[in-house]
N, CA, C and O of each residue as an XYZ file, in Angstrom:
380
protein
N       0.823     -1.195      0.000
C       0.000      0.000      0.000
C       0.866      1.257      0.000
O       0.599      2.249     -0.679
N       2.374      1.102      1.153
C       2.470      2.181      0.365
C       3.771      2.716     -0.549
O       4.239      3.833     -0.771
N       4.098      1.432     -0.941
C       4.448      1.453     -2.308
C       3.759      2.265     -3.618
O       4.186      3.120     -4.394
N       2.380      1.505     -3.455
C       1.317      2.644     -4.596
C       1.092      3.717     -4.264
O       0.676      4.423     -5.182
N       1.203      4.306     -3.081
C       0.902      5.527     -2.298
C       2.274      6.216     -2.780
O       2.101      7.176     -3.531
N       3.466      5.925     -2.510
C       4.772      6.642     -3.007
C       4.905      6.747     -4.249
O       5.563      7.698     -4.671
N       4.245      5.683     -5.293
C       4.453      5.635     -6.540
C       3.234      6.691     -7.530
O       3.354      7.030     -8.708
N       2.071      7.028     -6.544
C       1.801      7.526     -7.532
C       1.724      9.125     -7.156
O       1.311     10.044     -7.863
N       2.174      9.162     -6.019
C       2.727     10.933     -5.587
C       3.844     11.244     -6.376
O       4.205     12.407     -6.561
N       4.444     10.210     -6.880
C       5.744     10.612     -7.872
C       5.727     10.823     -8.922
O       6.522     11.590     -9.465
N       4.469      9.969     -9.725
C       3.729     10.451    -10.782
C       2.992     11.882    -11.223
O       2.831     12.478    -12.288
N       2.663     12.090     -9.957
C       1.895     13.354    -10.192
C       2.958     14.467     -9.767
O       2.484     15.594     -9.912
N       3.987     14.461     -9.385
C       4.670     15.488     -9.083
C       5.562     15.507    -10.476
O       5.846     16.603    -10.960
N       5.904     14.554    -10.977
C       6.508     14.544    -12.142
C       5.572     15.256    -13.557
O       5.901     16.271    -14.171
N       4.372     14.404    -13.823
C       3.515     15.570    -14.522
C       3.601     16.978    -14.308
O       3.863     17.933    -15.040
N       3.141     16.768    -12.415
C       2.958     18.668    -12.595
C       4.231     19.103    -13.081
O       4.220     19.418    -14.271
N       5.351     19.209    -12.469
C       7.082     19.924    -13.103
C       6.550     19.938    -14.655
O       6.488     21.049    -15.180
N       6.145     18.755    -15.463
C       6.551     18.798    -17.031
C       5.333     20.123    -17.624
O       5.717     21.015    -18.381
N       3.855     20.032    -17.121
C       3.157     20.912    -17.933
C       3.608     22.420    -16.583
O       2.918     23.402    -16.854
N       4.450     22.646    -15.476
C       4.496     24.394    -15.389
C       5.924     24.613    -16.732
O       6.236     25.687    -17.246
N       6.601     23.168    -17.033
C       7.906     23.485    -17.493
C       6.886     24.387    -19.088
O       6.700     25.547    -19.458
N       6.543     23.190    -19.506
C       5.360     23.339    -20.757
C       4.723     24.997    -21.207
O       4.547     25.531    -22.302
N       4.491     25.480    -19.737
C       3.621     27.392    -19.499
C       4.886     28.287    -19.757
O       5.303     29.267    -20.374
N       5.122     27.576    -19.121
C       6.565     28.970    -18.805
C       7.343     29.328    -20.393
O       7.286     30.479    -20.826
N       8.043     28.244    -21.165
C       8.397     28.124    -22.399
C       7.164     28.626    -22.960
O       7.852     28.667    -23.980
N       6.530     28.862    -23.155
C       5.800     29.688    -23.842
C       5.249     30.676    -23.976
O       4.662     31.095    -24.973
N       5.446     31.330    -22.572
C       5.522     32.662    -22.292
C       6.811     33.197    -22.518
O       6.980     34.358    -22.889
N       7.894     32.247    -22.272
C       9.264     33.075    -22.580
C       9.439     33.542    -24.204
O      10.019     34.577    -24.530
N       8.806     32.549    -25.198
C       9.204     33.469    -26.334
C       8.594     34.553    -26.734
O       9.107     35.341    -27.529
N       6.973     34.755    -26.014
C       6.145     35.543    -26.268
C       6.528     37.109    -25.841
O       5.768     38.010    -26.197
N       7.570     37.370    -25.169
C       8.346     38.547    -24.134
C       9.522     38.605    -24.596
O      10.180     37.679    -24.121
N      10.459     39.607    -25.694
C      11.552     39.824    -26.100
C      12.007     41.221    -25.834
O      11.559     42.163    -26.488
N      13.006     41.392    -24.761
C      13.985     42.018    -24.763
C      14.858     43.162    -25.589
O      15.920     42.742    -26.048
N      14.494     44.768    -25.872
C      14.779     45.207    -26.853
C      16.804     44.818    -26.796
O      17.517     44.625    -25.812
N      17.160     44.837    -28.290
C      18.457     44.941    -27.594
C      19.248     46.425    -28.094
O      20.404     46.842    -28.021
N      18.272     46.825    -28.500
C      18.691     48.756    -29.170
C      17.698     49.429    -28.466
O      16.483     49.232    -28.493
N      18.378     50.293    -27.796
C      17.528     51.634    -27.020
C      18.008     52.995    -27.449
O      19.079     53.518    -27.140
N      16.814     53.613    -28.399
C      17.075     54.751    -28.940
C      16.995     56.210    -27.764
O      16.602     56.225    -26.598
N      17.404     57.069    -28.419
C      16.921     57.878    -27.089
C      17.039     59.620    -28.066
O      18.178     60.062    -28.216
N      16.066     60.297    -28.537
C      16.082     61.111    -29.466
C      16.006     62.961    -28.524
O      14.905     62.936    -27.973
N      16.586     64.154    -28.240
C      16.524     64.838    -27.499
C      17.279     64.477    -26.422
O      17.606     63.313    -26.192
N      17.672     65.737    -25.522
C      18.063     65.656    -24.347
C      17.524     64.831    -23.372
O      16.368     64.413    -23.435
N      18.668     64.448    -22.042
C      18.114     63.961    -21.213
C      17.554     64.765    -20.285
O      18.249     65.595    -19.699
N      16.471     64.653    -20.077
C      15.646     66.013    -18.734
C      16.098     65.624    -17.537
O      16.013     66.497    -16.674
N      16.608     64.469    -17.160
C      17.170     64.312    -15.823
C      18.042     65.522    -15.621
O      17.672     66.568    -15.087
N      19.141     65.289    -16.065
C      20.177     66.464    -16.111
C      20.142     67.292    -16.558
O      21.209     67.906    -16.565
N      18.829     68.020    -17.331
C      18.706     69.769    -17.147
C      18.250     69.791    -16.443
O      17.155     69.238    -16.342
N      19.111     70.794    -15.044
C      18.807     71.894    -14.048
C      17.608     72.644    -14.446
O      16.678     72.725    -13.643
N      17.522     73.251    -15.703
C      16.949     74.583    -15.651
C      14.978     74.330    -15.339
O      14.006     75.080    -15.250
N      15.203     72.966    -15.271
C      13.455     72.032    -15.058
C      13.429     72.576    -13.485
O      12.488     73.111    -12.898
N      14.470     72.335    -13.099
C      14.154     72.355    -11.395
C      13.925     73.212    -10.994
O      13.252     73.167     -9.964
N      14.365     74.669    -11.588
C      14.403     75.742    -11.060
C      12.399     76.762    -10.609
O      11.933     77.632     -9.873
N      12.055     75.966    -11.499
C      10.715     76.788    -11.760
C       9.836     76.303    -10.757
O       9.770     75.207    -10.199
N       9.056     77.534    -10.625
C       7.819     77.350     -9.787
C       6.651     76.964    -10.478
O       6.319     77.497    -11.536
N       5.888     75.887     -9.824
C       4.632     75.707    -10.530
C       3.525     76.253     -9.914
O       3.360     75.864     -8.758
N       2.615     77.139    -10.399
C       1.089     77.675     -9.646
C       0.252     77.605     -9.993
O      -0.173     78.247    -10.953
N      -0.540     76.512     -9.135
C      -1.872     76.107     -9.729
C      -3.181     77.144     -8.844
O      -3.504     76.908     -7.680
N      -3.854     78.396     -9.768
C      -5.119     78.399     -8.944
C      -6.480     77.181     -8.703
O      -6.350     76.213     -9.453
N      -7.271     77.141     -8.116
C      -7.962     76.904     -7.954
C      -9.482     77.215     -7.146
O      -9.461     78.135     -6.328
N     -10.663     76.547     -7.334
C     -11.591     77.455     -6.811
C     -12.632     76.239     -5.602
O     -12.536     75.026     -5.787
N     -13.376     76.695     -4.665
C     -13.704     75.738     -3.952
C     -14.685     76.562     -3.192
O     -14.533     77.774     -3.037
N     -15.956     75.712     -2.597
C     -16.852     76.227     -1.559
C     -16.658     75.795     -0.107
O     -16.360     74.701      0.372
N     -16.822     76.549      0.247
C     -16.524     76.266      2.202
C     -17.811     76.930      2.435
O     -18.421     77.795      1.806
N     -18.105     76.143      3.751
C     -18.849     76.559      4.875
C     -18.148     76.885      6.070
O     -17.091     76.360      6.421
N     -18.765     77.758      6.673
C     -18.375     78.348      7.609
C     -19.716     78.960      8.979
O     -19.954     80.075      9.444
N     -20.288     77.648      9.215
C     -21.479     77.725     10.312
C     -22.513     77.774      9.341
O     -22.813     76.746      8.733
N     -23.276     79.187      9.057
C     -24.587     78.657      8.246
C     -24.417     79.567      7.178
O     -25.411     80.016      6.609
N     -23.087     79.944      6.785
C     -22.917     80.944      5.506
C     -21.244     79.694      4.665
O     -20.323     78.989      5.077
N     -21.892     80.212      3.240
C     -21.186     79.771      2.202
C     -20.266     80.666      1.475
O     -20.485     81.844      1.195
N     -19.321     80.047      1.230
C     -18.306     80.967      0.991
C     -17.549     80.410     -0.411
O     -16.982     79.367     -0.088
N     -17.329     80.675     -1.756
C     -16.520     80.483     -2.828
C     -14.792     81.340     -2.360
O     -14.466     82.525     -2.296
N     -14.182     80.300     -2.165
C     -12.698     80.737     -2.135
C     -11.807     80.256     -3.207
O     -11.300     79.145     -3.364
N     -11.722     81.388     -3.945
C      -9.910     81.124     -4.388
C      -8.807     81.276     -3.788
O      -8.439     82.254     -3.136
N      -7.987     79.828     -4.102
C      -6.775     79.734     -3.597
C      -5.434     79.430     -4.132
O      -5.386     78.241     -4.445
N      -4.314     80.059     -4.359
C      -3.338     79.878     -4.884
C      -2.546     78.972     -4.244
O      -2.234     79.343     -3.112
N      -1.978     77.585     -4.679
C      -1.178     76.815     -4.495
C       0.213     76.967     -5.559
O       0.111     77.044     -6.783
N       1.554     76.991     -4.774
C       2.895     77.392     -5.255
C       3.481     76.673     -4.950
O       3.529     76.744     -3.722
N       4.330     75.528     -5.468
C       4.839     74.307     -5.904
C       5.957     74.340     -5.694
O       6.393     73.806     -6.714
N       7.330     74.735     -4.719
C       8.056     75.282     -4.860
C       9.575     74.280     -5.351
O       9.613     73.248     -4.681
N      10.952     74.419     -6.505
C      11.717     73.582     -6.237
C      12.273     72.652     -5.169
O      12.637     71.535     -5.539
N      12.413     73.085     -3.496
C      12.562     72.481     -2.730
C      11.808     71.585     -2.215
O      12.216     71.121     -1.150
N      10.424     71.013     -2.794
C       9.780     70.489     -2.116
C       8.539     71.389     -1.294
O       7.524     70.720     -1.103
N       8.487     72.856     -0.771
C       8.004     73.375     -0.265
C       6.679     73.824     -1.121
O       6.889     74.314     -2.230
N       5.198     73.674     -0.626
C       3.997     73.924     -1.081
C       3.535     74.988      0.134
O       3.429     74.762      1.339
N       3.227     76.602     -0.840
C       2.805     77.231     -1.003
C       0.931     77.712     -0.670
O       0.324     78.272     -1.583
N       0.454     77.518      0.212
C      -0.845     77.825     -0.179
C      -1.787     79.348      0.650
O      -2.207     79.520      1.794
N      -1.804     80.179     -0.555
C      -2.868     81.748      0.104
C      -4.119     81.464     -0.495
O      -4.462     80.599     -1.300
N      -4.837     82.553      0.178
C      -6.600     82.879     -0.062
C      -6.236     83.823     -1.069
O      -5.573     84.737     -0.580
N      -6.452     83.951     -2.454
C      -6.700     84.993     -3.471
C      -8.130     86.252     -3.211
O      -8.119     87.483     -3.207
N      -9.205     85.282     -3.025
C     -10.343     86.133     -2.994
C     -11.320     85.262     -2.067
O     -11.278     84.065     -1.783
N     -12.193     86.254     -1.702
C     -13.689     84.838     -0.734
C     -14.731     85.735     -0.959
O     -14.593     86.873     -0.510
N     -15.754     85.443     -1.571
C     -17.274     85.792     -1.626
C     -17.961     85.098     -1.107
O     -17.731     83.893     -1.202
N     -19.083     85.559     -0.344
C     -20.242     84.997      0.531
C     -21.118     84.820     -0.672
O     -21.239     85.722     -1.501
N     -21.845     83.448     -0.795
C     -22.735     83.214     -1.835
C     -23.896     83.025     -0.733
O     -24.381     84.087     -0.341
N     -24.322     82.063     -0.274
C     -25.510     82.631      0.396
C     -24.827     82.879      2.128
O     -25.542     83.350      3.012
């Protein structure tokens, strides 16, 4: 008994190995490797002059504030160091 018990766990472990061997080979030719990498223009990594700039996004938004509504613009400033920027431009009471 467990002769057939060892013999046929060996069977089936042997199948399974042959059909993942079977998947895999056939995904490998389907996936090729360029072996030329073009590269047309500068590299932007290494222009500085990207880093230097500020980015400013307005934007517009409603707040409440107890039982009155308020439309605020707000300027967000992006700064090279990492540092974000944010003022009140304008605020109107809508109701």
């Amino acid at each position: 008994m467990k002769k057939l018990l060892t013999l046929s766990m060996l069977l089936a472990s042997i199948a399974f190995t042959a059909f993942s061997t079977e998947a895999k080979t056939t995904t490998a030719n389907n996936v090729v490797a360029p072996q030329i990498q073009i590269q047309l223009g500068q590299n932007r990594r290494n222009n500085r002059r990207n880093y230097r700039t500020v980015r400013v996004v307005t934007q517009t938004r409603n707040v409440r504030v107890g039982r009155r509504l308020y439309r605020e613009t707000y300027q967000t400033r992006y700064m090279p160091n990492g540092r974000v920027v944010t003022r009140i431009i304008n605020r109107v009471r809508i109701r």
